[in-house]
VOVO-594635 format. One record per residue: residue number from 1; x, y, z of N, C-alpha, C in turn. Coordinates in steps of 0.05 Angstrom, whole numbers. Example, Ala and Ser with C-alpha at 12.3 -4.5 7.8 and 13.67 -1.06 7.14 Angstrom:
BEGIN
+-----+--------+--------+--------+--------+--------+--------+--------+--------+--------+
| num |     nx |     ny |     nz |    cax |    cay |    caz |     cx |     cy |     cz |
+-----+--------+--------+--------+--------+--------+--------+--------+--------+--------+
|   1 |    264 |   -114 |    156 |    246 |    -90 |    156 |    264 |    -66 |    156 |
|   2 |    257 |    -45 |    142 |    273 |    -21 |    143 |    258 |      1 |    157 |
+-----+--------+--------+--------+--------+--------+--------+--------+--------+--------+
% end
This chain:
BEGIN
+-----+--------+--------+--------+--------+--------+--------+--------+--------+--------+
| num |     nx |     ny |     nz |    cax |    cay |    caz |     cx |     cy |     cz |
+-----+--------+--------+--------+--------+--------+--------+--------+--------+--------+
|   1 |  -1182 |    153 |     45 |  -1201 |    174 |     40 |  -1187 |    201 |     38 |
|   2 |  -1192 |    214 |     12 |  -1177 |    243 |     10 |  -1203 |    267 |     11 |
|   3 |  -1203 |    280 |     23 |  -1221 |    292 |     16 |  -1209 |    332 |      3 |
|   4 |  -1204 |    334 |    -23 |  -1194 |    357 |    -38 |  -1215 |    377 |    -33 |
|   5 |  -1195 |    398 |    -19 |  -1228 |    426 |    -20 |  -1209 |    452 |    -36 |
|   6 |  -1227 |    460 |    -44 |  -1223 |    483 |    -69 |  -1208 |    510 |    -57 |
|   7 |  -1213 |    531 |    -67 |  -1195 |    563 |    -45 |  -1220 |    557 |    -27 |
|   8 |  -1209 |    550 |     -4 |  -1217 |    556 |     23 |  -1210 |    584 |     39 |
|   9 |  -1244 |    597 |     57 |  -1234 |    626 |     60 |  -1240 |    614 |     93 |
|  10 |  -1231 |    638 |    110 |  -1251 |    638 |    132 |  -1250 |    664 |    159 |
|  11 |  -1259 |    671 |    175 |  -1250 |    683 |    190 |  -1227 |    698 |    204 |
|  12 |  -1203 |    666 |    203 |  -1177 |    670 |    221 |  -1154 |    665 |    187 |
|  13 |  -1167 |    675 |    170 |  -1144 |    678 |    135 |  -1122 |    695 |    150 |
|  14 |  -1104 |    689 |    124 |  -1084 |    704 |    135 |  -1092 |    735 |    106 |
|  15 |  -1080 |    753 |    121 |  -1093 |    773 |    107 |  -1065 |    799 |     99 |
|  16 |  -1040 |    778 |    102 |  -1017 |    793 |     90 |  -1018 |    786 |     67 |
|  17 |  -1011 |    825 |     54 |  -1012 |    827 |     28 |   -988 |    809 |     12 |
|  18 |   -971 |    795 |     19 |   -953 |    776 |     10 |   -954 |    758 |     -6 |
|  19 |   -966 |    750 |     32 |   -964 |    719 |     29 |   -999 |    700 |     27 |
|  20 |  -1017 |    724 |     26 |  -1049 |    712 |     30 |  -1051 |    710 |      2 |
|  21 |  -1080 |    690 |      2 |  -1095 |    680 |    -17 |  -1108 |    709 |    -30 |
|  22 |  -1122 |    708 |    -52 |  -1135 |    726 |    -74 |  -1149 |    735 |    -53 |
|  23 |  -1179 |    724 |    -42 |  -1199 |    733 |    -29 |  -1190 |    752 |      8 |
|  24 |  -1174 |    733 |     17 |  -1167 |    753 |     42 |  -1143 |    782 |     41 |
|  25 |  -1136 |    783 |     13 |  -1118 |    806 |      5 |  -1137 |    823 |     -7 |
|  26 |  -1156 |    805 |    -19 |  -1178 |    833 |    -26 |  -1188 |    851 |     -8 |
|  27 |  -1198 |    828 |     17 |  -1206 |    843 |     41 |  -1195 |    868 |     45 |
|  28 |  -1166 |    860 |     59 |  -1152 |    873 |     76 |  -1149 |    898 |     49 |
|  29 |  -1147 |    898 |     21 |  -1142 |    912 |     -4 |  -1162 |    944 |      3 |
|  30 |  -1188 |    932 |     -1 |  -1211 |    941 |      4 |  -1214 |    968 |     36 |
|  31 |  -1212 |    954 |     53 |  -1217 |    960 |     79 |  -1191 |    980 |     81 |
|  32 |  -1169 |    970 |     77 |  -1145 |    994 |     72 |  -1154 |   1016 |     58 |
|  33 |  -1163 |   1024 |     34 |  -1173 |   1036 |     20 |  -1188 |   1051 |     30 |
|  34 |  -1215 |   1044 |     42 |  -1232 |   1052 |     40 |  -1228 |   1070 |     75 |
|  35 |  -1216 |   1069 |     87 |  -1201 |   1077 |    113 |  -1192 |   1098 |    108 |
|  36 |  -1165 |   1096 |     77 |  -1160 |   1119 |     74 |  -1169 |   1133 |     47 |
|  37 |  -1193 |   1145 |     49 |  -1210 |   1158 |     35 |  -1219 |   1144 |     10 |
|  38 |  -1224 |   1120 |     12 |  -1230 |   1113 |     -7 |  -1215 |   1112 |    -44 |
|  39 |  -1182 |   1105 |    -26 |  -1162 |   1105 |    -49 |  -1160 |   1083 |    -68 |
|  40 |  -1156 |   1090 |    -93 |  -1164 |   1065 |   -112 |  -1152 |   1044 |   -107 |
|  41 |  -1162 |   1021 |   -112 |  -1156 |    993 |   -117 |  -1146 |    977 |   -134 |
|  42 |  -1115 |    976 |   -129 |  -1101 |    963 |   -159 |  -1103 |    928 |   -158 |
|  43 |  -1111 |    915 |   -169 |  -1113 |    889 |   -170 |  -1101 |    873 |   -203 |
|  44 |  -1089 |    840 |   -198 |  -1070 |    842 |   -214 |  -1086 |    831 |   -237 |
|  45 |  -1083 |    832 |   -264 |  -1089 |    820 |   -282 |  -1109 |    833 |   -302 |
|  46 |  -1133 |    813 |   -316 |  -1153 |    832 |   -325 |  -1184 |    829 |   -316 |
|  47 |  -1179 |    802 |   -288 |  -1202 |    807 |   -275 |  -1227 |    781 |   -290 |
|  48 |  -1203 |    771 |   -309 |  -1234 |    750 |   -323 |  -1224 |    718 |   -314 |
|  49 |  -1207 |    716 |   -298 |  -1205 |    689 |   -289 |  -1223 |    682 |   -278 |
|  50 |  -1235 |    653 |   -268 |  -1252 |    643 |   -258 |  -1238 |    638 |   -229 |
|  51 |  -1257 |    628 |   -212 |  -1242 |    627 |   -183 |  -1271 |    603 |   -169 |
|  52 |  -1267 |    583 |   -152 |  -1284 |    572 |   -132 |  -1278 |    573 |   -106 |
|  53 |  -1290 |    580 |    -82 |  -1286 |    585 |    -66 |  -1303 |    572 |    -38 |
|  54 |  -1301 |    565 |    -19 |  -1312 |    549 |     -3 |  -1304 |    562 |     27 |
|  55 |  -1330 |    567 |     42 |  -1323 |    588 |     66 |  -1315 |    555 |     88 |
|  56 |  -1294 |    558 |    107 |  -1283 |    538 |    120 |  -1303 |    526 |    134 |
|  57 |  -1334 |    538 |    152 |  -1343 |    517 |    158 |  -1353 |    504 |    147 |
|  58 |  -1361 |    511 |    112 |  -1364 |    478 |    105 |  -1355 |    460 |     98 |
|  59 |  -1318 |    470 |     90 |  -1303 |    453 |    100 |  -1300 |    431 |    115 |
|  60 |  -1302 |    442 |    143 |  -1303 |    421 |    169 |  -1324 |    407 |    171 |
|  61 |  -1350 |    415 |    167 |  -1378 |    399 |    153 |  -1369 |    378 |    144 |
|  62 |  -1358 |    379 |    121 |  -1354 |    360 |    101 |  -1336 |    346 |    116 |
|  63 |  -1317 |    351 |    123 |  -1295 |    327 |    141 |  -1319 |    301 |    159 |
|  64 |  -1330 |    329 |    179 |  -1355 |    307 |    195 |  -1362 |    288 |    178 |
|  65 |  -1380 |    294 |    159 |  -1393 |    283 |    141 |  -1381 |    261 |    131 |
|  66 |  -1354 |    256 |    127 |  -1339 |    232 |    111 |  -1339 |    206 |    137 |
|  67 |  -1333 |    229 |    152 |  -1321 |    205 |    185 |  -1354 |    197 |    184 |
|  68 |  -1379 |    209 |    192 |  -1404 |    199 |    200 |  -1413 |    181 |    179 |
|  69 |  -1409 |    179 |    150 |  -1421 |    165 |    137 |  -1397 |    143 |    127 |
|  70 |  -1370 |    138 |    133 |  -1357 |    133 |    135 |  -1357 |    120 |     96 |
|  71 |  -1344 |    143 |     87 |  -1335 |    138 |     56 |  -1319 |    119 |     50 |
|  72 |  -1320 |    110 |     23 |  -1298 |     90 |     16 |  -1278 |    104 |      6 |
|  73 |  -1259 |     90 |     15 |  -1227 |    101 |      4 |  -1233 |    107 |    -27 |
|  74 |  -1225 |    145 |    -24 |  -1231 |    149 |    -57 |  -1215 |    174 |    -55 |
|  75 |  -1219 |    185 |    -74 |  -1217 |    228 |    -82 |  -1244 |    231 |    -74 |
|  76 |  -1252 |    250 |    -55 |  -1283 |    279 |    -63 |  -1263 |    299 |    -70 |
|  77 |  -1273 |    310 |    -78 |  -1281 |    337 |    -89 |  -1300 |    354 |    -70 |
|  78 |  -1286 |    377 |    -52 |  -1307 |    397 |    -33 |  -1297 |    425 |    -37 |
|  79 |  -1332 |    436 |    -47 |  -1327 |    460 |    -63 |  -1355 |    465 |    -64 |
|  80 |  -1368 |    478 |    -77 |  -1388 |    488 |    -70 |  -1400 |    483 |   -108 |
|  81 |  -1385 |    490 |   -123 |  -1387 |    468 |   -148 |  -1397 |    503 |   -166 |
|  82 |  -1397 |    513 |   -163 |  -1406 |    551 |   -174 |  -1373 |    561 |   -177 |
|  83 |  -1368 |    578 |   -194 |  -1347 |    600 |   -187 |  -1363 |    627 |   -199 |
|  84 |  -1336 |    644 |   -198 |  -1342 |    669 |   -213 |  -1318 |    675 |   -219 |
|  85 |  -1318 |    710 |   -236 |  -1300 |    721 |   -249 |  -1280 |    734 |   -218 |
|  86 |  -1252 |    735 |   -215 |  -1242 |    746 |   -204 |  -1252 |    780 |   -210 |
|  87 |  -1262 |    789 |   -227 |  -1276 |    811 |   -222 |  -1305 |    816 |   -212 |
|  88 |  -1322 |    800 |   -221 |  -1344 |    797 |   -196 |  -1341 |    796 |   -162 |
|  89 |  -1321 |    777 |   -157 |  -1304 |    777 |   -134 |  -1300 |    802 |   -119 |
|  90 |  -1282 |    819 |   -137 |  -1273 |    834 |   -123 |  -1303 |    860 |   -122 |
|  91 |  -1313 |    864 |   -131 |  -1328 |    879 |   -140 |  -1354 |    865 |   -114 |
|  92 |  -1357 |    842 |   -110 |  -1375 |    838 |    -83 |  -1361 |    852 |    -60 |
|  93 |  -1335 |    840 |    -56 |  -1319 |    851 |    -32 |  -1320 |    884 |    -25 |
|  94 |  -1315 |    898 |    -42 |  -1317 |    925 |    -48 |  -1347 |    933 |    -44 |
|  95 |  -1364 |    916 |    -52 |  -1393 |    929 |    -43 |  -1388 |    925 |     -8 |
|  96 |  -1392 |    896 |     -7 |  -1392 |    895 |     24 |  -1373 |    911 |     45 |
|  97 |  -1349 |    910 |     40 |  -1329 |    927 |     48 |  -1334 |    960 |     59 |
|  98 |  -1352 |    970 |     30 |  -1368 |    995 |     21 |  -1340 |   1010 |     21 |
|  99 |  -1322 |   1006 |      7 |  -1307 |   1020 |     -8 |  -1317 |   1028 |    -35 |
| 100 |  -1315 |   1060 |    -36 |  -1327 |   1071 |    -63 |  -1306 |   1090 |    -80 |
| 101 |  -1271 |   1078 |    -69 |  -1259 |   1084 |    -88 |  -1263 |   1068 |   -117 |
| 102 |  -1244 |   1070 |   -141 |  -1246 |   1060 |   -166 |  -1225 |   1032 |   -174 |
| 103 |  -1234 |   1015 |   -171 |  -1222 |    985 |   -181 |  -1199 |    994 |   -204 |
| 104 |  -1168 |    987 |   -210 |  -1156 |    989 |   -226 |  -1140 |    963 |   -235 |
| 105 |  -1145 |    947 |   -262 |  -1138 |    927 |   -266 |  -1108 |    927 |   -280 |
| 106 |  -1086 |    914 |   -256 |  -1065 |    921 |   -272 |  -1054 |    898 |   -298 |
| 107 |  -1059 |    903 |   -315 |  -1061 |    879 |   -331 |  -1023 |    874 |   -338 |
| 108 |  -1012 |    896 |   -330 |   -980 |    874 |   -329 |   -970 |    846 |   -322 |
| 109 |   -994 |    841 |   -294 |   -989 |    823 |   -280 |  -1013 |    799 |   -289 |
| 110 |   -997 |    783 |   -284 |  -1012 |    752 |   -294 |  -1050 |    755 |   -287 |
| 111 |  -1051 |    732 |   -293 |  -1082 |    724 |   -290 |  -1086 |    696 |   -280 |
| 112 |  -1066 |    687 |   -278 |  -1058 |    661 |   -273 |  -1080 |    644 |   -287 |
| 113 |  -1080 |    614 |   -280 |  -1097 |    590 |   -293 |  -1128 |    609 |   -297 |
| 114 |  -1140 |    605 |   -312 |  -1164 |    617 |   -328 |  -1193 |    610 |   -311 |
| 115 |  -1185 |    578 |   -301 |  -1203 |    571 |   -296 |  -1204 |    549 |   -267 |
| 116 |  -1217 |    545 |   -251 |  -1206 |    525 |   -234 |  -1244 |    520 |   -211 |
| 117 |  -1254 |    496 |   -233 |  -1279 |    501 |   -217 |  -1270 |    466 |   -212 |
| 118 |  -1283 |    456 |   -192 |  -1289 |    423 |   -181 |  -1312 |    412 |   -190 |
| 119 |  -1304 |    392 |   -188 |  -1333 |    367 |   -200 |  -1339 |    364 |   -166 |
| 120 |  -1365 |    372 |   -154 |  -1373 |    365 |   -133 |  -1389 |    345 |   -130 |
| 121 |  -1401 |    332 |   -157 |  -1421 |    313 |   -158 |  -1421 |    291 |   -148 |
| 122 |  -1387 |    272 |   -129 |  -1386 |    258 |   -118 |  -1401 |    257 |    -91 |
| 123 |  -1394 |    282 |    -77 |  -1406 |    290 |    -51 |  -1433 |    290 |    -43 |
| 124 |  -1445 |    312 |    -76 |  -1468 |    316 |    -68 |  -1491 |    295 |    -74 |
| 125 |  -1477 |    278 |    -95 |  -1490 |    255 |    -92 |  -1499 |    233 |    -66 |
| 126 |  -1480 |    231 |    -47 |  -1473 |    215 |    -21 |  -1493 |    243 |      1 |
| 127 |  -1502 |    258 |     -7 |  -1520 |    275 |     12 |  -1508 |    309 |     17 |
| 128 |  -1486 |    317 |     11 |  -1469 |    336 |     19 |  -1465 |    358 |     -1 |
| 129 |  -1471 |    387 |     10 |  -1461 |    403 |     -5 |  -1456 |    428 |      9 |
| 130 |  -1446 |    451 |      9 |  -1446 |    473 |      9 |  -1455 |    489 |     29 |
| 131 |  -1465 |    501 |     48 |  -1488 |    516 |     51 |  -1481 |    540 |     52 |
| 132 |  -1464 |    564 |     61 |  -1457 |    573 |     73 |  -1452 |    595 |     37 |
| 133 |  -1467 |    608 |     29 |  -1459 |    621 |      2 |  -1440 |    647 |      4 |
| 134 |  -1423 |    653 |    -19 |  -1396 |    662 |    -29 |  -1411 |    701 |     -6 |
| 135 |  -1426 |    707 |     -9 |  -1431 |    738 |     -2 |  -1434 |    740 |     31 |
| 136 |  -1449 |    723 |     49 |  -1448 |    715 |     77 |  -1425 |    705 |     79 |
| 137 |  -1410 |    687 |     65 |  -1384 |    679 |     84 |  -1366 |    703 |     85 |
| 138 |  -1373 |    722 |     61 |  -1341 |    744 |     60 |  -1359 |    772 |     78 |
| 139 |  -1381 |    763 |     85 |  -1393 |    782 |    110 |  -1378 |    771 |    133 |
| 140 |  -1379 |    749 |    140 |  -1381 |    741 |    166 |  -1338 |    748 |    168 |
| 141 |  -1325 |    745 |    143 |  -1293 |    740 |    146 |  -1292 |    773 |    152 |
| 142 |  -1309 |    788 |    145 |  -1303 |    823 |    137 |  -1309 |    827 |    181 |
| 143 |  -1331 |    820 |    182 |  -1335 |    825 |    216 |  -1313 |    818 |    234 |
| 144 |  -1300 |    795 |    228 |  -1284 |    782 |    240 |  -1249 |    800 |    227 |
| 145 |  -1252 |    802 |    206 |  -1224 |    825 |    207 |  -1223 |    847 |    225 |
| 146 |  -1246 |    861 |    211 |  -1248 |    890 |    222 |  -1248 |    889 |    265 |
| 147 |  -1252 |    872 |    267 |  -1257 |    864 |    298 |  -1224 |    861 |    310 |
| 148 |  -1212 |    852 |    293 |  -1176 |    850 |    302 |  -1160 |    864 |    279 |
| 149 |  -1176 |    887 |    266 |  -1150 |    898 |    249 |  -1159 |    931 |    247 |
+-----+--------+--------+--------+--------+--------+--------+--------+--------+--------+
% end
């Protein structure tokens, strides 16, 4: 049994500008910013890639869920089965964040793969999906930064 999950976010991300994923560099992007006066926001590319994202507890959900119903040796697919534009993205975070400096798209830098959504229909067929939606999970990761940063 494999069970594949999509960009997974969650509370304890790592949130170095380095070495982190898109969504917890936005955070920390944002919240920097907006700390110091609301200084603009350079982000890489032109913002029209697609992105899927899955907040970690339903992640671990879904693990339960394989062991309790005890799946047959296969691939799932766990994801929430929706994306959006890496500019929508950032542009939620920045609301929630309430940074009201100005987004700057540096389009030197890549955009990487265009698109990257999952077929969830294995899962949600067998009973399983999602719950936990893309604007509450990056609430609940934003409380949990700001609490240790």
């Amino acid at each position: 049994l494999t069970l594949m999950p999509t960009n997974t976010y969650g509370r304890e991300d790592n949130f170095d500008l380095i070495t982190s994923h898109v969504l917890p560099a936005m955070i920390r992007k944002f919240h920097d910013a907006k700390i110091n006066n609301n200084e603009d926001v350079v982000l890489w590319g032109s913002g029209t890639p697609m992105r899927e994202f899955i907040f970690v507890d339903d992640l671990a959900d879904a693990v339960v869920f394989a062991f309790e119903n005890d799946l047959k040796y296969d691939i799932y697919n766990v994801g929430t089965g929706t994306d959006l534009t890496i500019k929508e993205l950032a542009l939620l975070i920045q609301r929630i964040v309430g940074h009201q400096g100005q987004i700057i798209w540096d389009k030197s830098k890549p955009d990487g793969t265009l698109r990257k959504l999952m077929d969830v229909s294995k899962m949600k067929a067998l009973g399983w999906s999602a719950q936990i939606d893309l604007e509450n999970g990056i609430r609940s990761v934003y409380e949990a930064y700001k609490s240790t940063h």
